[in-house]
Legacy VTK file of the C-alpha trace (Angstrom):
# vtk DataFile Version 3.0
C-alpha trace
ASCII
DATASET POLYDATA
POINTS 350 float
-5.022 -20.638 -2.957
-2.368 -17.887 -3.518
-0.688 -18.682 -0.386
1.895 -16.233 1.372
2.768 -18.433 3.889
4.590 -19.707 1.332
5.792 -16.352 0.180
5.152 -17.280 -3.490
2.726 -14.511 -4.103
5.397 -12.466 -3.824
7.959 -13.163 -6.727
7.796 -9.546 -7.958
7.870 -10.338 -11.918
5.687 -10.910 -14.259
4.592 -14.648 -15.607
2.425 -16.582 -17.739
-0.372 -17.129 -16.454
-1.088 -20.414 -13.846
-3.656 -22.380 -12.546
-3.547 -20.259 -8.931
-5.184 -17.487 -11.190
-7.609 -19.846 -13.071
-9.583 -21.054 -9.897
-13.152 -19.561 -9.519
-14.060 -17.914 -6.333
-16.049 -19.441 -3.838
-19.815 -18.974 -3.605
-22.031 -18.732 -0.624
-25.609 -19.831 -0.860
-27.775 -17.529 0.733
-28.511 -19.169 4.376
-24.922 -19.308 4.728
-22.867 -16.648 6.049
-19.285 -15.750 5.665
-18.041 -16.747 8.779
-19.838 -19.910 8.718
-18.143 -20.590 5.289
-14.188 -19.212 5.884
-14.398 -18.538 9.587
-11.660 -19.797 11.880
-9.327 -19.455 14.835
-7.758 -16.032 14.336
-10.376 -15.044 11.475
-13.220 -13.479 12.220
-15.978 -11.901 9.650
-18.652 -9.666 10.472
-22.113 -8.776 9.586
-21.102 -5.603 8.675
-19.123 -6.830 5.809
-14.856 -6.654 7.727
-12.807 -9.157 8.779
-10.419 -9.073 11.772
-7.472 -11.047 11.742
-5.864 -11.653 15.325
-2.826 -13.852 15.563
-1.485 -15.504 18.898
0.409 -12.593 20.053
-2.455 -10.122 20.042
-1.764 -8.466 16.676
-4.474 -7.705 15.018
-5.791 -5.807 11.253
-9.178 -5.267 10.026
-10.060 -5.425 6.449
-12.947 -4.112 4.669
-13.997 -6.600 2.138
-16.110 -4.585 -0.442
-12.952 -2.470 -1.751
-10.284 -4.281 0.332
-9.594 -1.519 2.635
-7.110 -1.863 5.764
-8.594 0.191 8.324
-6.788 -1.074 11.342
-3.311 -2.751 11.774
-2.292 -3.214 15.442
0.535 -5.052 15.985
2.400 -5.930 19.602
5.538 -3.754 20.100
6.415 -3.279 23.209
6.400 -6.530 26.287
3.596 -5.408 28.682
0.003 -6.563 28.401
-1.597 -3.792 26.389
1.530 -3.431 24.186
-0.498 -2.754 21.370
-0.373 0.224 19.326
-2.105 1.274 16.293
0.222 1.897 13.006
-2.038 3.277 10.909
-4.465 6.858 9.980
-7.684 6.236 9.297
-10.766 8.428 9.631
-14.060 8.147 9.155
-16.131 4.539 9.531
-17.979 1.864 7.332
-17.970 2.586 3.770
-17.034 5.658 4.390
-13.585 5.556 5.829
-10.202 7.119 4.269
-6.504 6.929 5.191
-5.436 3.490 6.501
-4.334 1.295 3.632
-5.288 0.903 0.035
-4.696 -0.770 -3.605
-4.984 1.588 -6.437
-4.327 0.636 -9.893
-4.985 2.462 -12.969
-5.826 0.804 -16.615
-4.037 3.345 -18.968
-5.362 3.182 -22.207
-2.175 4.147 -25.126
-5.184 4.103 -27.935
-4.267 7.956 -28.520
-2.620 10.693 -27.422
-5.452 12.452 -25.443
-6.904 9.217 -23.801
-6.894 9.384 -20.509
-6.413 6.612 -17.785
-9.726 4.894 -16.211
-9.614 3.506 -12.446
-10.215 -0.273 -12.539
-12.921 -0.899 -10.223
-11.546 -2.347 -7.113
-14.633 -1.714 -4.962
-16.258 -4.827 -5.804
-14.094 -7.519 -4.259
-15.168 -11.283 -2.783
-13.751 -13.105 -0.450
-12.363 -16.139 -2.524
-10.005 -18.107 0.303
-8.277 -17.968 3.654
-5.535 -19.715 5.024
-3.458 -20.002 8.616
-1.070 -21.999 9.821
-1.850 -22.221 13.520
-2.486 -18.537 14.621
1.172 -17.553 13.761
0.041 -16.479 10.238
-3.162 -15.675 8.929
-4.455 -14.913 5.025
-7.635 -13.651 3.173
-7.909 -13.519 -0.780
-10.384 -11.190 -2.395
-10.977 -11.497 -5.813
-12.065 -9.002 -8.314
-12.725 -9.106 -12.305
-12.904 -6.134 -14.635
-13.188 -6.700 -17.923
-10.542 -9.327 -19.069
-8.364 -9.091 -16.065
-8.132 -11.084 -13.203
-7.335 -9.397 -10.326
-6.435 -11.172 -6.677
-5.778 -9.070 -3.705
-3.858 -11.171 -0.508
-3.763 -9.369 2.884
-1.863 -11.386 5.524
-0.656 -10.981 9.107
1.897 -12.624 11.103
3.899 -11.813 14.769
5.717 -8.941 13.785
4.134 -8.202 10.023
1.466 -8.152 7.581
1.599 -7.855 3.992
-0.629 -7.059 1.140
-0.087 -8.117 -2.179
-1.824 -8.119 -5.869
-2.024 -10.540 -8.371
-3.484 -9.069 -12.137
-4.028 -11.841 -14.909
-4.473 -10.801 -18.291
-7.582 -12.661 -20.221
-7.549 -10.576 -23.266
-5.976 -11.202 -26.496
-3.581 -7.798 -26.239
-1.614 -6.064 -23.914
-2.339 -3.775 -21.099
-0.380 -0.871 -19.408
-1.327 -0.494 -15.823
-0.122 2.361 -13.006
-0.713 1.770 -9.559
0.030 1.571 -6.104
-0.401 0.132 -2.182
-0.706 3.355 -0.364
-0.353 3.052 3.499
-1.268 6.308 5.963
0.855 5.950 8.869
0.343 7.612 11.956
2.563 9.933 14.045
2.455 11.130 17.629
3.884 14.498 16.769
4.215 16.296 13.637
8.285 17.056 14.484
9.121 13.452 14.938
7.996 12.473 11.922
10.548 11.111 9.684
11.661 7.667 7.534
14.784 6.332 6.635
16.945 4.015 4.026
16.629 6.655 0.603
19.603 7.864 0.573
21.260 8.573 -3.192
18.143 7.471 -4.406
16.976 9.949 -7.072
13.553 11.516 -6.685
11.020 13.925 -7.915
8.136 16.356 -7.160
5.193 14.316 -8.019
1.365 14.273 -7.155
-0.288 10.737 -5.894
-2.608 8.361 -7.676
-6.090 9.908 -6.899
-7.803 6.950 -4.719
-11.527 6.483 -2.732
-8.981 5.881 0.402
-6.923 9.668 -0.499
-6.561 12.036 2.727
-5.633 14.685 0.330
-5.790 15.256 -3.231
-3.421 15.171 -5.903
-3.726 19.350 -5.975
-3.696 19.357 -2.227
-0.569 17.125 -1.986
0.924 19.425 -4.378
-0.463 22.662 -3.064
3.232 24.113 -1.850
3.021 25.670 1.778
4.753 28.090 3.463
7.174 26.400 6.284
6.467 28.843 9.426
8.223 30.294 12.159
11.762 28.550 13.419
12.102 26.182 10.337
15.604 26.672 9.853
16.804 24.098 7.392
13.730 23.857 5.376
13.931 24.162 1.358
11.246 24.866 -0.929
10.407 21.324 -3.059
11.478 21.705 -6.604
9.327 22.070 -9.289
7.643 18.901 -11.062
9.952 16.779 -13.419
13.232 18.356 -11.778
14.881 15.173 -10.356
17.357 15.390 -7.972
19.231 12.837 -5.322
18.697 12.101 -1.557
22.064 13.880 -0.059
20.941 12.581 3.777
20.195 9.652 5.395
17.470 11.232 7.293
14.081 12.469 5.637
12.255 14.695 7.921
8.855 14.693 7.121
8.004 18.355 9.202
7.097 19.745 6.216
4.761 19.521 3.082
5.563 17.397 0.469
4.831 14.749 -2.080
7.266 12.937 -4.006
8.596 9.489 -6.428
11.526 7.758 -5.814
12.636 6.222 -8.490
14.932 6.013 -11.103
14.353 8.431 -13.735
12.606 6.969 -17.050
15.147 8.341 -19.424
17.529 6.313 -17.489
16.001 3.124 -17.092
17.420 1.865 -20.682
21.027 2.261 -19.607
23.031 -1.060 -18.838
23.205 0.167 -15.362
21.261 2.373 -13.278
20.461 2.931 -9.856
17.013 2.117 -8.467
14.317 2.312 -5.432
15.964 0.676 -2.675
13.756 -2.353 -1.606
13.331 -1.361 1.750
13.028 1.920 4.078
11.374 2.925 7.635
9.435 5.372 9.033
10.379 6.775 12.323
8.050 7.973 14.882
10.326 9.629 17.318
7.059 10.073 19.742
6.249 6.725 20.428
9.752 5.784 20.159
8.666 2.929 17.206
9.950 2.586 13.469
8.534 0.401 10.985
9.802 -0.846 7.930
8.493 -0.743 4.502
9.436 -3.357 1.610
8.297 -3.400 -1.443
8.044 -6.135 -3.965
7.335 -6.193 -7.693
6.816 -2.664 -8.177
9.670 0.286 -9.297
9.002 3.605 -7.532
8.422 4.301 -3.894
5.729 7.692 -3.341
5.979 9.776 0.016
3.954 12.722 1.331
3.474 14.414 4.140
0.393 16.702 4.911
2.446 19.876 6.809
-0.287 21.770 8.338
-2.934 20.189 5.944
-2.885 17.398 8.937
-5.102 19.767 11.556
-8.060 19.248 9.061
-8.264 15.576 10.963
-7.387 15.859 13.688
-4.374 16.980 16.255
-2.054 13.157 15.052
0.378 13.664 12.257
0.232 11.172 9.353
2.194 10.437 6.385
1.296 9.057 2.927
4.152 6.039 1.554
4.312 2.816 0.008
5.564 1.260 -3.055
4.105 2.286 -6.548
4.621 1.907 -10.461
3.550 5.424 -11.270
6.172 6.798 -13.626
6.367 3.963 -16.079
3.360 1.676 -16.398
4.174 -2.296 -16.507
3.029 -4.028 -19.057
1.347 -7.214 -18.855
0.841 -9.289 -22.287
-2.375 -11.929 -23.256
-1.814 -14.740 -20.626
0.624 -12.820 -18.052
0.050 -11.974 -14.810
2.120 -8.961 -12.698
2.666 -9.990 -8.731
3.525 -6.662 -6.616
3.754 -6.308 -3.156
4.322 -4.496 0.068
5.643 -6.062 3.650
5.522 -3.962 6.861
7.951 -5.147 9.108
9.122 -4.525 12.672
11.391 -5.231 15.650
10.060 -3.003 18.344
9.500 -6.205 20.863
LINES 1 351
350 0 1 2 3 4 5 6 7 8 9 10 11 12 13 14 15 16 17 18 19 20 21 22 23 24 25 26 27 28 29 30 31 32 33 34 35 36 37 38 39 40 41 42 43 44 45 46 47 48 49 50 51 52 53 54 55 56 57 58 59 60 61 62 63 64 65 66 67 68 69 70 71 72 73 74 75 76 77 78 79 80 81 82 83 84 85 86 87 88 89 90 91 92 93 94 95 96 97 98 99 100 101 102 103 104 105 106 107 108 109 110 111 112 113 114 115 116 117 118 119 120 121 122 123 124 125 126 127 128 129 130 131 132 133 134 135 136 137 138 139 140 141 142 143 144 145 146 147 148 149 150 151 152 153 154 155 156 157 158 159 160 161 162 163 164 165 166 167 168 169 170 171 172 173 174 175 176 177 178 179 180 181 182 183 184 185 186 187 188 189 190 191 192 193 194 195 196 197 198 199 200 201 202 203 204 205 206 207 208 209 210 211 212 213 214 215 216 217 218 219 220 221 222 223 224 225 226 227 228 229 230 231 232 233 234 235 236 237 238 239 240 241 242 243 244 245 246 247 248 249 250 251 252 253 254 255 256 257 258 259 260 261 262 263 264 265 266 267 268 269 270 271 272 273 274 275 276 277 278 279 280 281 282 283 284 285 286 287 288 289 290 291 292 293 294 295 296 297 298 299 300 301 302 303 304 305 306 307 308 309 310 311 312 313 314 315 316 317 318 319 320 321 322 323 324 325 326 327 328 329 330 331 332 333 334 335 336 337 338 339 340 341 342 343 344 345 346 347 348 349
């Protein structure tokens, strides 16, 4: 299987195609259910169609199979017994729940000027392997096909991280241009100790998200501009769509509404030299006193939101919207290629 225990999943380029994409997913016969087939220590499916993943140290996620939804990450960061705390937002339940985190990739079609891009269907995955070594790291592969692509979707967990990564083959005889993105809802204690870390120079923009089933807000909401309120001294108004501009501080308080790409700009991607997406930020949650960081793999622009007062509609917890993306410039993948992208959250709150 497309193991991540041995981290080769996550080679973030693209490359002919191999016999990891090649191998058919499993089937079940009808008596037999999915825990009886791929259930193990640590790995645990459900009649309702999730499966929890619960390593030695008490981390845990939860997965929902049918559209490969993360509803729950819980990882141990701090030493007492109930150390435990929940990263992500996520409301709702079932089929029905939003936030947490989510794969959404776009097939854009370049047939003609006013064609416009179609979702591929990602709600239809299988399970198609899992893997552990011990109870130290633990894997599930979905599998999905739509039309001639291939598409593999890894969620693993480990100690102090989990990771979630997709594999897209290409079956048909010419090229396809895809946009997409893992898009993670992290929660907050308080709405002013919300911030992340690590962009600074990076260049960025004003920018809606990729509309998903897992969305909190809209593209229109995300880009609906707000007005800051009483005692926000320091606040700016976000600049208007296609103005870039470049991180000036090492801090990125997330008070306020916004939604943006970082990235570098598409104009300047065909010079020698050019700066891009650092690999790796963190979010900083100054209420719970935890940070987490984010690493992305594979693809070239990193999207951030932040809800402002659009958060109260859930709930009194603060979330933001962040993870890594390929929205500005799609990435081609030719007959008998496959793209790898990935994201890694990562911490050292123990």
């Amino acid at each position: 299987m497309a193991s991540l225990l041995s981290t080769n999943i996550l080679k973030p380029n693209i490359t002919k195609a191999c016999s990891l994409s090649s191998s058919s997913t499993t089937t079940i016969s009808p008596s037999e259910t999915l825990d009886q087939k791929f259930g193990r220590k640590g790995i645990k499916f459900s009649d309702s169609g999730d499966v929890e993943l619960t390593v030695r140290n008490g981390s845990s996620l939860r997965l929902r199979i049918a559209d490969g939804h993360v509803a729950s990450y819980r990882p141990k960061v701090f030493w007492k017994d109930d150390g435990f705390e929940e990263v992500l937002y996520t409301v709702g339940g079932g089929g029905g729940a939003r936030g947490g985190i989510g794969l959404v990739m776009y097939d854009n079609d370049v047939s003609g000027p006013n064609s416009k891009a179609s979702p591929l269907i990602t709600s239809e995955w299988s399970v198609k392997d899992v893997d552990s070594d011990s109870i130290d790291a633990l894997q599930v592969e979905l599998s999905s096909t739509n039309g001639t692509l291939d598409m593999t979707y890894v969620v693993s967990l480990y100690p102090l991280s989990m990771a979630t990564a997709v594999i897209v083959k290409n079956n048909g005889r010419k090229a396809v241009n895809l946009t997409g993105a893992i898009l993670s809802h992290f929660k907050f204690k308080r709405r002013s100790g919300t911030a992340i870390q690590g962009l600074r120079a990076c260049s960025y923009c004003t920018h809606p998200p990729l509309s998903s089933p897992f969305e909190l807000l809209s593209p229109s909401e995300a880009m609906k501009s707000e007005e800051p309120g009483w005692f926000s001294f320091g606040w700016e108004p976000e600049k208007k769509p296609g103005l870039w501009t470049v991180q000036d501080v090492p801090i990125t308080i997330l008070r306020h509404k916004l939604s943006r790409v970082y990235s570098a700009p598409p104009l300047e991607r065909s010079k020698h030299f050019h700066n891009t997406a650092p690999s790796k930020y963190e979010t900083l949650d100054q209420g719970r006193e935890l940070f987490f960081r984010v690493i992305r793999i594979g693809f070239e622009d990193i999207y951030v939101s932040s809800p402002g007062s659009l958060s109260q509609k859930y709930g009194n917890d603060y979330f933001i919207c962040t993870g890594p993306a390929s929205m500005l410039v799609p990435v081609v993948v030719n007959p008998g290629e496959e793209w790898r992208g990935a994201q890694v959250i990562e911490h050292d709150n123990l």
